[in-house]
N, C-alpha and C positions, 0 to 999 in steps of 0.2 A: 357414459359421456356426461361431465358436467357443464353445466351455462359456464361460460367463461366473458360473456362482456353483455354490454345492457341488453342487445335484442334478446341473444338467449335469453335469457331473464324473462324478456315481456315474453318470448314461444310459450316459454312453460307456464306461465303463470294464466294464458288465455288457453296453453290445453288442459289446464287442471278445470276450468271454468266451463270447456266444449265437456267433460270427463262427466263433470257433475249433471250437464245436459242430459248425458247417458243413463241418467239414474232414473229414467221414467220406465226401462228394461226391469231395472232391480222393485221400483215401488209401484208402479203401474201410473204415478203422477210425472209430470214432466217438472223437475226441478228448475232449468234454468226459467223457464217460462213461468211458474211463480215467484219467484225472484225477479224480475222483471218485468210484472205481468203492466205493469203502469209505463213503462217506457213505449214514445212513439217508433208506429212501425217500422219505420227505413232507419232508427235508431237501432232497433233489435236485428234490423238485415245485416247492417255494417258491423254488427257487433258476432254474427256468426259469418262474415267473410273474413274480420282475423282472427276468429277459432281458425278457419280453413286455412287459412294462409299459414298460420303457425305452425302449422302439422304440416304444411308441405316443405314450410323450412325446418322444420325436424327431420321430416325424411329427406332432403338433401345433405341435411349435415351430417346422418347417421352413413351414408352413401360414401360422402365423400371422407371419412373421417381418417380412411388407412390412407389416402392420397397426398 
């Protein structure tokens, strides 16, 4: 399934962003958290509720896709 209009676009773009987060599994360092490590806190919270929101509208649109 490809992005077809501007939100898609932002989903993927903040899950490739939550993806990189994941990379503290691969390096043992948390990626997004040094990339970030200077932004304030409720900036960094809001910034991983739309990684979360992004991925939950991927898995709607994966869901609904044959509909």
């Amino acid at each position: 399934m490809r992005p077809r209009s501007a939100i898609d676009w932002i989903a993927v773009v903040l899950l490739l962003v939550g993806a990189l987060s994941w990379g503290v599994f691969l390096t043992g360092d948390p990626l997004l958290m040094d990339l970030f490590q200077s932004l304030w806190a409720p900036l960094d919270e809001l910034l991983m509720l739309a990684i979360t929101l992004a991925g939950v509208y991927w898995v709607y649109r994966l869901i609904t896709a044959d509909s």
